[in-house]
N, C-alpha and C positions, 0 to 999 in steps of 0.2 A: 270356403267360409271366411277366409281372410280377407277375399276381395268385398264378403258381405260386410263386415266391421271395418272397413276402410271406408265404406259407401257412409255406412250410419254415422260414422263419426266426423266424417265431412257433414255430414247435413244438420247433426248437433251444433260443432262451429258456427255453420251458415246463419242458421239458428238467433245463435247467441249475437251475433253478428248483424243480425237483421234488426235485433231488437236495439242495439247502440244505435242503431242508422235514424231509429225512426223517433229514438228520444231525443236525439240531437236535432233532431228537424223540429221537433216542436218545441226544445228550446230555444231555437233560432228562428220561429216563427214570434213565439213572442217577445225577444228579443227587437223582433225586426219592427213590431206595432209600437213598441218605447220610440226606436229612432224615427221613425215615420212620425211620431206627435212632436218629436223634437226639432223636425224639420219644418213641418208645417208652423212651428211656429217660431223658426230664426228666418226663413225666408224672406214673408214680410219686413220685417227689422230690418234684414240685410238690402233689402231691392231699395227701401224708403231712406236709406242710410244714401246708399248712391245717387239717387234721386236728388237730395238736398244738396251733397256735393258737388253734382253735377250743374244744379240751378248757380250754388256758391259762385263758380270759377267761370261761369258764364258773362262775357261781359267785363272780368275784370283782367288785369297784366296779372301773370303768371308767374313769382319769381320762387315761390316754394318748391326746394331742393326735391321735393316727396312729389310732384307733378310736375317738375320738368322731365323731357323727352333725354334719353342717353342715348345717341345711335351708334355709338362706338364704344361701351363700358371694359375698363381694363380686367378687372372680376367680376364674375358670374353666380351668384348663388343660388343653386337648385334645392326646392322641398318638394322630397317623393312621403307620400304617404299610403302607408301599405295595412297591413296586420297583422298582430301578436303571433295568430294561433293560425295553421291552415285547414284540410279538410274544407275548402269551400271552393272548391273547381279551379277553372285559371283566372281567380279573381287578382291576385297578385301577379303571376308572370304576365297575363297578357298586360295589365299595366307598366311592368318594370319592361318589358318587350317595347313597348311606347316611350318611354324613358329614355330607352336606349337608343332607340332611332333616333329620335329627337336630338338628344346629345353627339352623336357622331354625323350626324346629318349640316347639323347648323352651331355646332359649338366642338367640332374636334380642334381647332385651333388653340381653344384654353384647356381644354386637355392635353396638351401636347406639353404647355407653356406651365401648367401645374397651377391655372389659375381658376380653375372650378371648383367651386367645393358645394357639398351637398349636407344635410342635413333630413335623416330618414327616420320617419314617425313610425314606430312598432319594430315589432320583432323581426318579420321579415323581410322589410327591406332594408334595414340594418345588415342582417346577413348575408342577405345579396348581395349589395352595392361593396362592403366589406371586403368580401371574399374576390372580387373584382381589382380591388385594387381602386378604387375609386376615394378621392380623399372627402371620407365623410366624419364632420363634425359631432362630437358628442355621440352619448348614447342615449337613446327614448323608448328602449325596447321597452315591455309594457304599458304603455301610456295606456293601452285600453282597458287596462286592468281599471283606473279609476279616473275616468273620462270626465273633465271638468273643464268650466270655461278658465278659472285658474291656472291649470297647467298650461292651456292653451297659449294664454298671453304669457307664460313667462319665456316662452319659446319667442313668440315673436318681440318681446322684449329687444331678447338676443340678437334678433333678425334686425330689427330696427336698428340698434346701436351698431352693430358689423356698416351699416347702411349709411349711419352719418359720420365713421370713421374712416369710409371709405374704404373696408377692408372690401367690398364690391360693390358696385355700382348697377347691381340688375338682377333683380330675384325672381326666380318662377318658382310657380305652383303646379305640381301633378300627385292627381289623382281620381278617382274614380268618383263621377256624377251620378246619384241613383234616379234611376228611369223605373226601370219596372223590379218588380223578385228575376226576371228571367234577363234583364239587359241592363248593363251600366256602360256611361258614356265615362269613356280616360281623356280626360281634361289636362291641357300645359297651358296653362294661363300665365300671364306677366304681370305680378303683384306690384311690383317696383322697378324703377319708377310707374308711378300710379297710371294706368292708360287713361285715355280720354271715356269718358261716360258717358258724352252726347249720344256715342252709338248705338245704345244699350236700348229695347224696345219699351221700356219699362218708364226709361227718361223721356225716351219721344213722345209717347202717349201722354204721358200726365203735362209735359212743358208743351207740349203742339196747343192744353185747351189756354196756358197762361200764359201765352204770348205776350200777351198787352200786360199784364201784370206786373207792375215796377215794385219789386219787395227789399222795405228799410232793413235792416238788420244792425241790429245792436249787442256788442262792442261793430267795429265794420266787420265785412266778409274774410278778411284775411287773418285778425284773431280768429274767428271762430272756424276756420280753416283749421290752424293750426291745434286743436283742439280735437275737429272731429276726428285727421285723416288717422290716427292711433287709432282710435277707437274701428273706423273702418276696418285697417290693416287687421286688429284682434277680431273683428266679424268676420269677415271674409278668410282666415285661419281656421274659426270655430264654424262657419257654416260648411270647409271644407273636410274637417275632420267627422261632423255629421255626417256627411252624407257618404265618408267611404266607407264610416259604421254601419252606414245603411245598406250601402250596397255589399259590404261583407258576410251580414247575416242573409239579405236576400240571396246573393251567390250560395253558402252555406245551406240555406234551406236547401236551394234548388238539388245540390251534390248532393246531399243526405236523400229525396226522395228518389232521384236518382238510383242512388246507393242500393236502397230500397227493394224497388222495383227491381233493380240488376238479381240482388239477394234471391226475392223470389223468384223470377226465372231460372236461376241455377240451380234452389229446389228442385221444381218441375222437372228437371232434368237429371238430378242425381235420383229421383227417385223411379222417372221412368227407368235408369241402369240401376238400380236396387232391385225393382220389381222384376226386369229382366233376368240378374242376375242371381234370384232366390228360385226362378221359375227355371232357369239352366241348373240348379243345384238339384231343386228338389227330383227336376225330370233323368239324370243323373243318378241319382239314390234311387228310382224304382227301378232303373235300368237294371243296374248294382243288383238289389233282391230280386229280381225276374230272370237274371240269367246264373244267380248262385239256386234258384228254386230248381229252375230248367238242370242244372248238374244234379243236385239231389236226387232230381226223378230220375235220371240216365244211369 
């Protein structure tokens, strides 16, 4: 009888267990429809942002510190952006796993030299990179708690000013690119100095139709250079932290139903040994009264 109320009370837990699994999936379902509207609608912004600065520097001499090339920068400064809260599969390690390659691959030299430093968005990669021994600036654990374009730029505020102080000369960005609920692409992109944008498929297509097109701009292009590339820098920050919002509740969905489904299988299974083992008890008990009956009669 005790193995019976061990059975039941496993399946109780399982249970209650099952039910956390599948409230959390559908708050991270609608969760995930907010950042999907928020995406669809910085993307644009962000792609037409590049587009103009792209046409901007087209054409002209290049002397702004923020789009000259560094091929040999003496400081490195890396932005990982991770999440507050886990429960969402290997949305976080398999990026900090990326991270890490990255850095010991092609930047163990300023780690060695103690000239990297990093700055890590939420709770988890804070305590990652932390616990590492990695020298990371600041703390931003929570930031997701209250996600604005606000906080966003006071960060890269930061970023910028380290940047024309020279405290480093070359910043990336990693983080996770939403694709689907079931795939996110980890991105290490090079924020600073600003890459070239000719590449971009976005600038080829729209500049391939205005080739011929000779456009005045007023103040010239190098005021309004100097104008947009901040703004850019806090786009491409804010479209980055979008989309690892996104891709955290999609990752999250997906664990929770996961989760789920796991739940119910282990049912199915504690119950076929329940029913087993109520059918080995009761067959037991007649045995019991059929062989104290057989003595009576003897």
């Amino acid at each position: 009888m005790a193995n019976l109320r061990e059975i039941r009370d496993r399946i109780t837990s399982i249970r209650s267990t099952q039910q956390i699994t599948r409230a959390m999936k559908m708050v991270a379902a609608a969760k995930l429809r907010k950042a999907q509207n928020r995406i669809i609608a910085t993307r644009p912004y962000a792609n037409k942002l590049d587009e103009v600065i792209g046409r901007l520097v087209k054409g002209i001499e290049i002397t702004n510190k923020y789009m000259t090339p560094n091929q040999n920068p003496d400081k490195v400064l890396f932005i990982v952006i991770g999440s507050d809260r886990g429960l969402c599969g290997g949305f976080n390690n398999n990026l900090f796993k990326v991270a890490v390659t990255r850095l010991h691959d092609e930047f163990q030299q300023y780690l060695d030299n103690d000239s990297l430093s990093m700055i890590c968005i939420g709770r988890k990669a804070n305590n990652y990179f932390k616990k590492r021994n990695y020298k990371v600036l600041g703390d931003h654990s929570g930031f997701f708690d209250d996600l604005s374009f606000e906080n966003t730029t006071t960060i890269m505020k930061e970023v910028i000013a380290g940047f024309e102080s020279d405290e480093y000369q070359a910043v990336y960005l990693v983080y996770n690119e939403f694709k689907s609920v079931l795939s996110q692409n980890r991105k290490v992109e090079q924020m600073l100095p600003i890459p070239s944008l000719d590449n971009k498929e976005e600038v080829e297509e729209s500049t391939s139709k205005d080739k011929v097109v000779d456009y005045i701009f007023e103040p010239n292009a190098v005021n309004i250079l100097k104008h947009l590339i901040p703004l850019h820098l806090n786009t491409q920050l804010w479209k980055a932290v979008l989309e690892s919002n996104a891709s955290e509740q999609g990752a999250r969905m997906a664990a929770m139903d996961n989760a789920t489904e796991n739940a119910q299988e282990l049912l199915r299974e504690l119950r076929l040994k329940y029913n087993q083992a109520r059918q080995a008890s009761i067959t037991t008990e007649i045995s019991e009264i059929v062989s104290g009956a057989e003595a009576l009669s003897d």
